[in-house]
C-alpha positions as CSV (number, residue, x, y, z in Angstrom):
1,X,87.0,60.9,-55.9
2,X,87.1,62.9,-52.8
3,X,90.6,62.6,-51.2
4,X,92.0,62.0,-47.9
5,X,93.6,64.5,-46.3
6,X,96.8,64.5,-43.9
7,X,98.0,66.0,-41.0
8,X,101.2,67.7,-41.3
9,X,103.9,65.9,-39.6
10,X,107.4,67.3,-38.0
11,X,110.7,67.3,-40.5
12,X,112.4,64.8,-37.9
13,X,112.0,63.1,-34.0
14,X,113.9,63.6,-31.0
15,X,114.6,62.2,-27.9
16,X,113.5,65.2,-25.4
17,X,114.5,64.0,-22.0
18,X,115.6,60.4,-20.0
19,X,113.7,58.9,-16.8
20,X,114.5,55.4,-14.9
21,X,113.2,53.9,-11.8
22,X,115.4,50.9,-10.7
23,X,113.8,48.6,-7.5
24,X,115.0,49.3,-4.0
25,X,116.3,45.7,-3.5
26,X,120.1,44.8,-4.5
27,X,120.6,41.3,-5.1
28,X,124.1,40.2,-5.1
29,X,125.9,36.6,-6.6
30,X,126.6,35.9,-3.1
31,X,123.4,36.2,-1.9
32,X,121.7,34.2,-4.5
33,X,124.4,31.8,-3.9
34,X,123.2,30.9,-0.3
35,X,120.0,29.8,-1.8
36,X,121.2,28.2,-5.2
37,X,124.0,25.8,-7.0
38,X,126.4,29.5,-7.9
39,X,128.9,31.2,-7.2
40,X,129.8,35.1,-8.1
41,X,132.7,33.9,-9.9
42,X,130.6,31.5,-12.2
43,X,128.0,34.8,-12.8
44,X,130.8,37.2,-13.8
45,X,132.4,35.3,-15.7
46,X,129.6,33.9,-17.9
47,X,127.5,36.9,-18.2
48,X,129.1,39.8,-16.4
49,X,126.6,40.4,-13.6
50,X,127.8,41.6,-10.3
51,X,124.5,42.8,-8.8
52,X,120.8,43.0,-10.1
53,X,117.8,44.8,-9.0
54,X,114.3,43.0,-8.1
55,X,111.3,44.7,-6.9
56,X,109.2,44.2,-3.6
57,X,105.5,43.6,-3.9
58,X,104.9,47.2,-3.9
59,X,106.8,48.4,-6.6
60,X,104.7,46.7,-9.2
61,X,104.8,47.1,-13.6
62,X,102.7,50.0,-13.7
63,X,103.7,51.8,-10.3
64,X,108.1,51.4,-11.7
65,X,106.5,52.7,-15.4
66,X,104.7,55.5,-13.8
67,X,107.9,56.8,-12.0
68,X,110.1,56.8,-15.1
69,X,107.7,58.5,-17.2
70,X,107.0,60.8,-14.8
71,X,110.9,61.6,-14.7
72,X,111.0,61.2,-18.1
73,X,108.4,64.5,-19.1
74,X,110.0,66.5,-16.3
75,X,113.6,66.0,-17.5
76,X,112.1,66.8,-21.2
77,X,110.2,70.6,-19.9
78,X,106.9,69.4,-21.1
79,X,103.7,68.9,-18.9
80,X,101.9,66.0,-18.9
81,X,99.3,67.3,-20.4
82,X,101.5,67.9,-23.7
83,X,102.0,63.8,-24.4
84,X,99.0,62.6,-26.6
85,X,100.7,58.9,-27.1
86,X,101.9,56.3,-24.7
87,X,103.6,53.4,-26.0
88,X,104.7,50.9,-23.2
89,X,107.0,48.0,-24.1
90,X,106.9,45.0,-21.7
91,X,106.8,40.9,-21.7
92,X,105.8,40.7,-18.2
93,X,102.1,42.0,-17.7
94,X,100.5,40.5,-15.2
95,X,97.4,39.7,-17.3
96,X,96.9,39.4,-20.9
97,X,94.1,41.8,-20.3
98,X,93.3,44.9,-20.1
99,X,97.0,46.7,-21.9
100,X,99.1,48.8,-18.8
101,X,99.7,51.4,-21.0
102,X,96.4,53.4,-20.6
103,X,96.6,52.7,-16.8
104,X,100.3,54.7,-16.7
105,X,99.1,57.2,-18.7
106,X,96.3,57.4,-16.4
107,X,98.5,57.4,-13.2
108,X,101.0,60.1,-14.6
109,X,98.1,62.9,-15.4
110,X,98.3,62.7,-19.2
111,X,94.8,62.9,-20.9
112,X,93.1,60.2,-23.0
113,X,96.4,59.7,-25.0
114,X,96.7,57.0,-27.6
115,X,98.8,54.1,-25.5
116,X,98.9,51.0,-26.1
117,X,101.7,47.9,-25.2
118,X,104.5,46.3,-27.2
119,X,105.5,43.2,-26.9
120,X,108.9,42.4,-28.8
121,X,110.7,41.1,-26.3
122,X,114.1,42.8,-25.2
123,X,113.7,44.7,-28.3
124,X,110.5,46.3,-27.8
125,X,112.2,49.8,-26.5
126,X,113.8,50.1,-29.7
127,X,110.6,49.5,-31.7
128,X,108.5,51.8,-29.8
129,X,110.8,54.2,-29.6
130,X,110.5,54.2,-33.9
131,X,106.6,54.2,-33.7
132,X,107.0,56.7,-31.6
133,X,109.3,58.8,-34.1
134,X,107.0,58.0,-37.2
135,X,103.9,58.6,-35.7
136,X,105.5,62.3,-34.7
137,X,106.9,62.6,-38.7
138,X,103.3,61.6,-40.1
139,X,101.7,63.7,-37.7
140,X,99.6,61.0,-36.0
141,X,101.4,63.1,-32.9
142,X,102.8,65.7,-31.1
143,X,104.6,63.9,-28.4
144,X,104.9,60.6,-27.1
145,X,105.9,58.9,-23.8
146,X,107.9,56.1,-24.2
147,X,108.4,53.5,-21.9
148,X,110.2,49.8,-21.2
149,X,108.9,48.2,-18.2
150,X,109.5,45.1,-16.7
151,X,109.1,42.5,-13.6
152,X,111.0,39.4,-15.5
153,X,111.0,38.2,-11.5
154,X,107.4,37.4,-11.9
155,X,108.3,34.9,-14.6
156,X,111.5,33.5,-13.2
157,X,112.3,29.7,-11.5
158,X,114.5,31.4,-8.8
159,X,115.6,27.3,-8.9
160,X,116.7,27.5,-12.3
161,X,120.6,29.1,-12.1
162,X,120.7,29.5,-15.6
163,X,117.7,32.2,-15.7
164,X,117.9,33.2,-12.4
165,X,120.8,34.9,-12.3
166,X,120.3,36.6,-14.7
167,X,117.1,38.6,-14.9
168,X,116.1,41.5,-13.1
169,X,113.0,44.5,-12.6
170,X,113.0,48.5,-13.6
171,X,111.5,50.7,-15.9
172,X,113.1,53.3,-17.7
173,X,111.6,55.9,-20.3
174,X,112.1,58.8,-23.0
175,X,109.7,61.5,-23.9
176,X,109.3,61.4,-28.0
177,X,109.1,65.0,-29.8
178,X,109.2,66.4,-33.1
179,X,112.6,67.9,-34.6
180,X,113.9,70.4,-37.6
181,X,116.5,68.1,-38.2
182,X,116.3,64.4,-37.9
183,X,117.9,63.3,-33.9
184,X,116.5,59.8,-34.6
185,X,117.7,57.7,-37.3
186,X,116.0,55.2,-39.2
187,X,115.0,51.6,-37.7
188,X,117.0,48.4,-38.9
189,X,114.2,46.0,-37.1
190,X,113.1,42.5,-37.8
191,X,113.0,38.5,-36.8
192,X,113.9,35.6,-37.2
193,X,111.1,33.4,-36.1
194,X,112.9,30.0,-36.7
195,X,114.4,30.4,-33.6
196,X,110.9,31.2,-31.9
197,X,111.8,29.0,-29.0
198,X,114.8,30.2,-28.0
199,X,113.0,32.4,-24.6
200,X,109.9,31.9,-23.7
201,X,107.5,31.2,-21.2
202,X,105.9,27.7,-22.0
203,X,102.5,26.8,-22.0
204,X,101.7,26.4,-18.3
205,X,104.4,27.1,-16.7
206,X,105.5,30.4,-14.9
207,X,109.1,30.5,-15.5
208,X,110.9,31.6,-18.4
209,X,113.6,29.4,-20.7
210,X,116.4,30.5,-22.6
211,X,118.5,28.7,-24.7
212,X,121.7,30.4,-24.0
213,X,123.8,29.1,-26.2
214,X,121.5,29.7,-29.1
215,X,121.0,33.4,-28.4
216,X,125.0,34.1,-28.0
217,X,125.4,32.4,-31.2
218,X,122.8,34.7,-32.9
219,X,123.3,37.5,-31.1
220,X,127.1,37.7,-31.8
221,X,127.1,36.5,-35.4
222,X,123.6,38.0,-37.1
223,X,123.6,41.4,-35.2
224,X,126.5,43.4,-36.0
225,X,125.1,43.7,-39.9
226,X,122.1,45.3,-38.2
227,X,124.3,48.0,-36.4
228,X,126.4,48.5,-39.3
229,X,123.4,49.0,-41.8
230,X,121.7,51.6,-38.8
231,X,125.0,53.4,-39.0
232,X,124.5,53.7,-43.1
233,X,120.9,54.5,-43.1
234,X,121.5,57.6,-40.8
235,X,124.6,58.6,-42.9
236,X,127.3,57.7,-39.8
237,X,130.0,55.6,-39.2
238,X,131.9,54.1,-36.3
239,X,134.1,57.1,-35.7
240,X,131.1,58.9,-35.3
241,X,129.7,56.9,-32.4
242,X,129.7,58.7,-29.5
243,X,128.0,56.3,-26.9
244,X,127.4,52.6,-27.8
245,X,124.1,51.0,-25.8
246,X,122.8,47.8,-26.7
247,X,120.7,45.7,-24.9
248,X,122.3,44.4,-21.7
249,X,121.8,40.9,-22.2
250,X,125.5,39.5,-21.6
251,X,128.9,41.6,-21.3
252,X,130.4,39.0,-23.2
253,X,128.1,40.2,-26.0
254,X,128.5,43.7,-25.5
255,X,132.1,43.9,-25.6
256,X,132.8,41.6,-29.1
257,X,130.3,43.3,-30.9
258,X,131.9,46.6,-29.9
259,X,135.1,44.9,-30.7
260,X,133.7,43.8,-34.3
261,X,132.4,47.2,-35.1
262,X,136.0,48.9,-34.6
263,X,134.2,51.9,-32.6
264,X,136.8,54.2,-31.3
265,X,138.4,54.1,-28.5
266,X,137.1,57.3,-26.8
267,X,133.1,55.6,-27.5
268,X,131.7,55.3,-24.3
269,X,130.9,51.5,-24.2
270,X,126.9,50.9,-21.5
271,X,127.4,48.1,-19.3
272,X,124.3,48.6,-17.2
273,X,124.6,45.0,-17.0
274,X,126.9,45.0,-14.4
275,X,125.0,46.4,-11.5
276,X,121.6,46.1,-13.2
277,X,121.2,42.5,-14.9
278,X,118.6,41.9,-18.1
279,X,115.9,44.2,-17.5
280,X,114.5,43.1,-20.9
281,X,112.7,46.1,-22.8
282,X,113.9,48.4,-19.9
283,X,118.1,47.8,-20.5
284,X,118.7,50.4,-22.9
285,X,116.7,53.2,-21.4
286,X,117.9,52.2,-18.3
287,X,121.8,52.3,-19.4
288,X,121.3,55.7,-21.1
289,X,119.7,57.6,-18.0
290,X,122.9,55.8,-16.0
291,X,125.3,56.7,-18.7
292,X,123.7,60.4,-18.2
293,X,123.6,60.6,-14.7
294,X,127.1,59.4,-14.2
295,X,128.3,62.2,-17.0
296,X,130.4,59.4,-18.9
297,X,127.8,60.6,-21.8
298,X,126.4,63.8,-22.2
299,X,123.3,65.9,-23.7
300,X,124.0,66.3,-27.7
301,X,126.1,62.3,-27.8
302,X,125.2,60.4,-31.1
303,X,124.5,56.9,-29.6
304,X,123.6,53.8,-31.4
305,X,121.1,51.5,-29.6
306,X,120.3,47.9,-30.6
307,X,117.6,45.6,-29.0
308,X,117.1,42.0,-29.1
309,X,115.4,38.9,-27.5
310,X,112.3,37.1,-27.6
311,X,110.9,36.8,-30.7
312,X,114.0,35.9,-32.0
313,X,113.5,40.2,-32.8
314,X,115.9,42.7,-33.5
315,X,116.2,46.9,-33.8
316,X,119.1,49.2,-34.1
317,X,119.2,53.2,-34.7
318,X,121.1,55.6,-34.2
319,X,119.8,58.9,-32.4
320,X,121.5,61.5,-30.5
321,X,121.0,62.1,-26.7
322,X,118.9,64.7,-25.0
C-alpha cells in the first residue's frame, strides 16, 4: 500500500508580532446614561467599565480586521506575501455568507492564503490562535495571520442596559510563525453546551442576550481548573506568569480568578476592560497590544490567556509575548 507522505512541520509556534485597531468613538457611562435607565456608578461597579469603543459606519468588520493585521505583519518583519493562512475569529458577520476572512486577506495583499472564520464566541481568539500553532507544527503552514474582529454594536438593543453597556467594536491580531523551541503552549479548550443559551442572538431578533448571572457563575467557578491545567501542560506554574490576560468580560471576573490562581504579585494583571468594554474574540489581542504599548508588559513575557463566551466555550494557553 502506497503511503501518504507529510510535510515537515516546525519544532514549536510563536507569536511573531501584535496589531489592534480600536474605533474612533469613545462612549462613556455618562453618555449612555442620557439615553438609558444607568448610571456610571451602576457600570463600574457591576462590570468595571469606564468607557467603551463603538465604530461609525465606516469602520466596518473587515475594514477594523484589515488594520490590525496589517499592523500585526509589520510589527512581526514579515511581508504580506509571507502569510499563507488567515484565520478570522468573529460572532458578528454581517452575513452568514460569503466567510470575511478571504476578503481581509484580500484587502491586506496576502495571496490566495487558506482563511477561513471561527466562530466560538469570546473564545474564538484562543482557538484560532492554536489552529494557527498546529497547522505551523504539522506543516500545513508557514505563517498565519490571526485575527479577532468584532462589531457586537450591530447586534446590541442599545435599550437593553444589561447588554448595552457592556459590549463594544475593535479588532486586534497576531501574526502565527514557526519556532525551535515551543513559545506557544498547549490548548486546554472545550464546552459546555448545557448552558447553550446563556448569549445568544435569538431566532429573529437582532439583539444579543446574556444571562449574566449564569456566566459569572461558570466563568468564576469552572475556569480556573482550565488555567491551572494550561499552566501544567506547558510545564509552568503561577510564579512563572509573567502577564495574566483573560478575556475582558467583567473586572469582577478578572480579578477573583487572578486572586484564586495565587499569581504573584509583580504579574501584570490586563484590564482592557476598563477603557475598552467586551470586544468578544478581539479582548485578549486587544489587551496584549495595550499591555505592549503601554510597556507594563514587554517582548520575551510568559503570559497566560484564557477565552470564554458563547458557546458556553472555553481556551487557555500559555505562550510568551513577541
Amino acid at each position: 500500500m502506497t503511503s501518504i507522505q507529510l510535510p515537515p512541520g516546525a519544532p514549536g509556534a510563536r507569536i511573531l508580532g501584535l496589531g489592534a485597531y480600536r474605533p474612533r468613538r469613545r462612549v462613556t457611562n455618562d453618555e449612555l446614561a442620557q439615553t438609558m435607565d444607568t448610571n456610571d456608578v451602576w457600570v463600574q461597579s457591576r462590570v468595571g467599565i469606564a468607557e467603551r469603543r463603538w465604530a461609525s459606519e465606516d469602520e466596518t468588520l473587515v475594514e477594523m480586521s484589515v488594520a490590525a493585521g496589517g499592523k500585526a505583519i509589520a510589527s512581526s518583519g514579515l511581508d504580506a506575501a509571507d502569510i499563507d493562512l488567515v484565520l478570522l475569529a468573529t460572532t458578528s458577520p454581517p452575513e452568514a455568507i460569503p466567510g470575511l476572512a478571504p476578503r481581509v486577506a484580500h484587502q491586506i495583499g496576502i495571496p490566495r492564503p487558506g482563511a477561513f472564520d471561527i466562530n466560538a464566541g469570546c473564545a474564538g481568539w484562543c482557538y484560532a490562535v492554536s489552529a494557527a500553532a498546529d497547522a505551523i507544527r504539522a506543516g500545513s503552514a508557514r505563517n498565519a495571520l490571526v485575527i479577532g474582529g468584532e462589531r457586537l454594536t450591530d447586534y446590541t438593543n442599545l435599550d437593553d442596559r444589561a447588554t448595552a453597556v457592556i459590549f463594544a467594536d475593535g479588532a486586534g491580531a497576531a501574526v502565527v510563525g514557526p519556532s525551535d523551541v515551543p513559545r506557544i503552549g498547549p490548548v486546554v479548550w472545550g464546552s459546555d453546551g448545557d448552558l447553550h443559551e446563556a448569549i445568544a442572538v435569538p431566532p429573529g431578533e437582532k439583539g444579543m442576550s446574556m444571562a449574566g448571572q449564569a456566566v459569572y457563575r461558570w466563568a468564576t467557578t469552572k475556569l480556573t481548573d482550565t488555567l491551572v491545567e494550561a499552566m501544567r501542560r506547558a510545564g509552568v506554574g503561577p510564579d512563572d506568569i509573567d502577564v495574566f490576560a483573560p478575556h475582558q468580560a467583567n473586572l469582577r471576573i478578572i480579578e477573583l480568578m487572578a486572586k484564586r490562581l495565587k499569581l504573584p504579585e509583580r504579574t501584570v494583571i490586563a484590564r482592557d476592560i476598563v477603557r475598552s468594554g467586551n470586544t468578544s474574540a478581539a479582548s485578549v489581542p486587544l489587551a496584549l497590544s495595550a499591555l505592549l504599548e503601554s510597556g507594563e508588559a514587554k517582548s520575551g513575557d510568559l503570559a497566560l490567556l484564557l477565552g470564554y463566551g458563547a458557546g458556553l466555550t472555553f481556551a487557555g494557553q500559555v505562550v510568551v509575548l513577541p
